[in-house]
N, C-alpha and C positions, 0 to 999 in steps of 0.2 A: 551618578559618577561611574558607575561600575559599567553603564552602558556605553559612555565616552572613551574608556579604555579598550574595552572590547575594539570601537571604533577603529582609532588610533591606533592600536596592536595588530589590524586586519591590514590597515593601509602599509605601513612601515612592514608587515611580511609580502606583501604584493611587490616591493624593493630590494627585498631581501633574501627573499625565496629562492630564487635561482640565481646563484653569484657568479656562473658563467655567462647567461644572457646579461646580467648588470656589466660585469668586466668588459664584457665584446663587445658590447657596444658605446662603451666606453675608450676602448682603442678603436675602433670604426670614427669616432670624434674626433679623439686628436689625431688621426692619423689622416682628415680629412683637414683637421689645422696646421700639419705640416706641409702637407704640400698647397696649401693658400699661401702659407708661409717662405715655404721656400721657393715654388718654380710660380709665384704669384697666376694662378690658375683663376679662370672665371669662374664667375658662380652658375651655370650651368655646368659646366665638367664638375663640380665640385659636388651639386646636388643630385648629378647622376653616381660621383660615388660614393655618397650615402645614402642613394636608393639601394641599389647594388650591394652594400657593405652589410647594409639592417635589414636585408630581405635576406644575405646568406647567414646573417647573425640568427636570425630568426628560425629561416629552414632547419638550419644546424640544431638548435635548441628543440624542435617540433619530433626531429629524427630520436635527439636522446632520450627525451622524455617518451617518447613512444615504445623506447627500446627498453626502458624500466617497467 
């Protein structure tokens, strides 16, 4: 039991760890379902901007943590 927790406790910090990478990419999402939603965008425009959105989410996150 004690190794199941361990488990689970490792996964759920892997989510939880860094609450800027979770949040950005979080609004990279919806911000990628408003404008489906609003100027009804294709799904290529839409997949190029959340290539775009989660590679600067990402870069951004790689910067700070480096910077610690």
């Amino acid at each position: 039991m004690n190794i199941f927790r361990l488990i689970v406790s490792e996964f759920i910090g892997m989510f939880v760890d860094d609450e800027f990478l979770a949040v950005s990419i979080l609004a990279v999402v919806a911000a990628c379902g408003l404008v489906v939603w609003s100027f009804h965008a294709g799904s290529l425009a839409v997949a190029l901007l959340l290539v775009i959105g989660i590679a600067g989410v990402l870069m951004s996150s790689v910067v700070k943590g480096a910077a610690k």
